[in-house]
N, C-alpha and C positions, 0 to 999 in steps of 0.2 A: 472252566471256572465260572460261576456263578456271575451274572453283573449285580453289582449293588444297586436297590429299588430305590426311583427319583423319590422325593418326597412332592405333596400335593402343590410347597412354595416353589420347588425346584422345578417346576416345569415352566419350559424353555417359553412356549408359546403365552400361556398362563403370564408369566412375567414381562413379555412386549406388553401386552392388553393392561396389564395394571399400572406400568411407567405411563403408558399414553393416558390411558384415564387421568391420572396424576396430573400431565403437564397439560390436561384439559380442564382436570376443577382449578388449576393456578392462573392459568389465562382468564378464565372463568370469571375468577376472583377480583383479579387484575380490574377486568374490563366492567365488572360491578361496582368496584370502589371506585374507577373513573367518572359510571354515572350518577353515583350517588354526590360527585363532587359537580353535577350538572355541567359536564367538561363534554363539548361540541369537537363530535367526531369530526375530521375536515380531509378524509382520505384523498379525496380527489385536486386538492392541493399541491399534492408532492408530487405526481406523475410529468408534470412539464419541466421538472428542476431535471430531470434528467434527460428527456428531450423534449424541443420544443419546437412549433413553427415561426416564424417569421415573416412578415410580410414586406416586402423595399417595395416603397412608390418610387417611380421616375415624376419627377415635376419638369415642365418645359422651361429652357435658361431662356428664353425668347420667344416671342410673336411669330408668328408666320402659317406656314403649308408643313404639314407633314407629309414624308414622303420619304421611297426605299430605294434605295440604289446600289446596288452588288452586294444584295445582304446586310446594307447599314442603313440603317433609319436615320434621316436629319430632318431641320426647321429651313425651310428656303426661305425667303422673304428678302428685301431689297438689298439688305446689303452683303445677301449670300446665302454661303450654306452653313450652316450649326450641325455639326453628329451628334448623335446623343448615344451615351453609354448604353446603349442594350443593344438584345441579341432577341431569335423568338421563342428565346425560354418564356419570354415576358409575356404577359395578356394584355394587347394594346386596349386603350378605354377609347381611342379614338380610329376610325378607317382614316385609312391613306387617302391624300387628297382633302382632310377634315382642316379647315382652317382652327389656329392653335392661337390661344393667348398665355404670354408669359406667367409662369409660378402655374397652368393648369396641371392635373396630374394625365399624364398620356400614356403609362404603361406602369403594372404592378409584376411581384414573383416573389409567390409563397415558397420560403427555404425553410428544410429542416438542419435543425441545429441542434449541437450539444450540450447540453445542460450543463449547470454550475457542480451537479456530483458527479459526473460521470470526468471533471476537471479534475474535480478532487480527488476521485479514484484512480485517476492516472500521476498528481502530486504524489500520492501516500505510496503508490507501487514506486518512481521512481525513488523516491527518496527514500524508501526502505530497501530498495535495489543496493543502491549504490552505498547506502550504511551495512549492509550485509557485507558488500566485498569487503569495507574497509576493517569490520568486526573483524574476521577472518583472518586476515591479515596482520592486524595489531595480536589476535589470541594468540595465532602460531608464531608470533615472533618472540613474546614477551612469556609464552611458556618455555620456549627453548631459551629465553633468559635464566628464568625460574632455574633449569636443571642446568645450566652451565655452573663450569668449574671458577669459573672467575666472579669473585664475591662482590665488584663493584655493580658487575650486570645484574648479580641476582639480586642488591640491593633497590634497585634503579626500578624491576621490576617488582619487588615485594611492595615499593611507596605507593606506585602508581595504582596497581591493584587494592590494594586498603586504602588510599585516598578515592577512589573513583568507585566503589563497593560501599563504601563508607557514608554516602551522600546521596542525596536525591536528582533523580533525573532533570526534573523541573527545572533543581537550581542549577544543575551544570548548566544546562542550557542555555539562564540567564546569563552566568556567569559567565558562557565562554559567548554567546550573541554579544553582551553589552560591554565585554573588557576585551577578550581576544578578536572576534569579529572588527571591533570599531578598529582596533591597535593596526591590523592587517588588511583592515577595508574589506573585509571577504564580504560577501553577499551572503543574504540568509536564509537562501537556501542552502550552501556550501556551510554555514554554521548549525543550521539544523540535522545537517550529513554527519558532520565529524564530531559535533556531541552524541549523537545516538553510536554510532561508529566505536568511538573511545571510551562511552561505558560500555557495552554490551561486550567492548573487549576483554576488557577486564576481564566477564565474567566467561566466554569465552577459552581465555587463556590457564584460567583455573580448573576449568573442564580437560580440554587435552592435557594439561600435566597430570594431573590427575589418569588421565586414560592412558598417557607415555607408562606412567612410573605400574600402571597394573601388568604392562607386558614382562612377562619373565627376564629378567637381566640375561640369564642364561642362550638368549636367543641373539641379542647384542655380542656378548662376549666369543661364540661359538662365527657370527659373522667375523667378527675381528679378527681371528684365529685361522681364517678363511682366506684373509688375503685383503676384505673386503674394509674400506675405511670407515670412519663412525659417520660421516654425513649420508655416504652411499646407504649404509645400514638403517640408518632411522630415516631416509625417503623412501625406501625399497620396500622394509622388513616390518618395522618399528610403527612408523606411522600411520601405515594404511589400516594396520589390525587396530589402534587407536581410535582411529577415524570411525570404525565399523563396530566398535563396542557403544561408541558414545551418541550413535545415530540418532536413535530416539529422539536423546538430551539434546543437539545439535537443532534437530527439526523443533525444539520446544523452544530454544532460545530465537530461532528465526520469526514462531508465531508473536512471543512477548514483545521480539521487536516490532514488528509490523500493528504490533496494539500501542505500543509506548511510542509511534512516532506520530500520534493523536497530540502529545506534548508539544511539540513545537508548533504548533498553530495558537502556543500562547506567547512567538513571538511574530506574528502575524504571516507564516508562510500558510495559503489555501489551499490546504488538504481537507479531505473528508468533514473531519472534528470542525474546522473554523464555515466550510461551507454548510455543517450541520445547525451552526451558531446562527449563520446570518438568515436561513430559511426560515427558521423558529422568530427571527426578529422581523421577518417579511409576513411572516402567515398567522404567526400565534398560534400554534399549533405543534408544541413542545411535544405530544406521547406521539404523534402520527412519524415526527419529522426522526425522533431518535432512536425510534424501532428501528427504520428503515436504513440508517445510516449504521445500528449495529448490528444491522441482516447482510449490511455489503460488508461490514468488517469478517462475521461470521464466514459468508462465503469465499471471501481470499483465505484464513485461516486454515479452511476446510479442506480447501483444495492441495494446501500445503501440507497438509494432515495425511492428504489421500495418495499425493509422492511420496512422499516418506515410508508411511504406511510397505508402498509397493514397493518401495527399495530395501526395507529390512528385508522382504520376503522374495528379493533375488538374492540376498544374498544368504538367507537360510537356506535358498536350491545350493549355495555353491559353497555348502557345510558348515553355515551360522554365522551370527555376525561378532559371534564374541570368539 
């Protein structure tokens, strides 16, 4: 059988080469309306926000001799001996033996440190960490509300899903930082957790019922008939096929979340988003500073994208995922 001929747009390589041209005249673009706004490139600005050096001076607490004794440095002078906190990490400014006057500087040590983003990048991973487990956990609870037989649970769960579906992330937040947080004292990071947490659940939980209710009843009903109980059935049989239809959609709600927990640094927790605020109000330097902060968002995303990605495709070797 014949193959059908590409056409001149369908070729493979042809259409890399024109996307990149593409997102070349848009940057292009970009970086021309910049100058024509006379807006002062300041690249070399950001690079210390993520790491930086340091330099600690040691001052002398006292007058005296300087001088080393079993590996410690002190100040002798009449009415004794003074240690001073260092070690020979340090670059002494004076030799041993140098007469020393109090408040002189006699030893420096440049340290590299970590930046205000690379803080923020570890805020946003943990707190989008531990909003994942809790997402998880409120979805599959509150969808097996959803399909229970007992009509108070499913009502309990039908509120909480259309009130929390119903609303904006922003305001939950407010709402539950400034009424439930105070009510319970939680700290705001644990308020930041369990809003992101308790929406995304929601959404969540409308995903697996949804993925429950497309497995064939028939595969339930044929476990039961088996010997085997309804809870053994839908952990065993039921769930895992769910889990593996809905992979994708599962991996897309984790990326949203990890974008949407930028929101809670508008109750002052320093992730990414509020350390990308205070840089721009340190440097003036608003296009340098938000590229950069939505190239680290990119790259957590990415990578999340690129698991996922390789877990559909084990489980296509092991006969699909649906």
């Amino acid at each position: 059988m014949m193959s059908k001929k590409q056409s001149f747009a369908q070729n493979k390589t042809l259409g890399h080469i024109i996307a990149f041209m593409f997102y070349i005249a848009v940057g292009y673009f970009l970086y021309t309306a910049a100058t024509n706004m006379n807006y002062e490139w300041k690249w070399t600005s950001i690079p210390k926000y993520f790491v930086y050096t340091d330099t600690q001076n040691i001052t002398a607490p006292v007058g005296g001799v300087l001088k080393k004794e079993d590996g410690k440095y002190y100040i002798q002078n009449d009415d004794g001996k003074t240690f001073l906190n260092i070690d020979d990490s340090y670059k002494l400014e004076y030799k041993l033996g140098s007469d020393i006057y109090e408040f002189d500087f006699i030893a420096s040590k440049t340290v590299t440190k970590t930046g205000p983003v690379l803080w923020g990048l570890w805020v946003t991973l943990k707190i989008s960490f531990f909003a994942a487990i809790l997402t998880y956990l409120i979805g599959i609870i509150t969808a097996l509300m959803k399909l229970s037989s007992y009509v108070f649970l499913r009502d309990i769960a039908t509120v909480y899903i259309t009130i929390v579906r119903g609303t904006p992330l922003l305001v939950q937040i407010f709402l539950f930082y400034f009424i439930v947080a105070n009510i319970f004292e939680l700290d705001r990071f644990i308020a930041g957790v369990l809003s992101l947490g308790i929406f995304f659940g929601a959404y969540m939980a409308e995903i697996l019922r949804g993925a429950i209710q497309s497995i064939d009843k028939g595969q339930l009903e044929a476990a039961n008939s088996l010997g085997i109980s309804h809870f053994q059935a839908m952990r065993y049989i039921i769930f895992p096929q769910a889990l593996k239809r809905v992979l994708p959609t599962l991996v897309g709600e984790m990326i949203a979340l990890i974008k949407d927990s930028s929101l809670v640094s508008a109750i002052s927790i320093t992730d990414l988003t509020k350390v990308g605020r205070e840089i721009v109000a340190n440097t003036f330097s608003p296009f340098e500073t938000w590229i950069i902060i939505a190239l680290v968002y990119l790259s957590i995303t990415s990578i999340l994208s690129y698991l996922g990605h390789n877990l559909e495709k084990k489980f296509s070797k092991k006969g699909g995922i649906a």
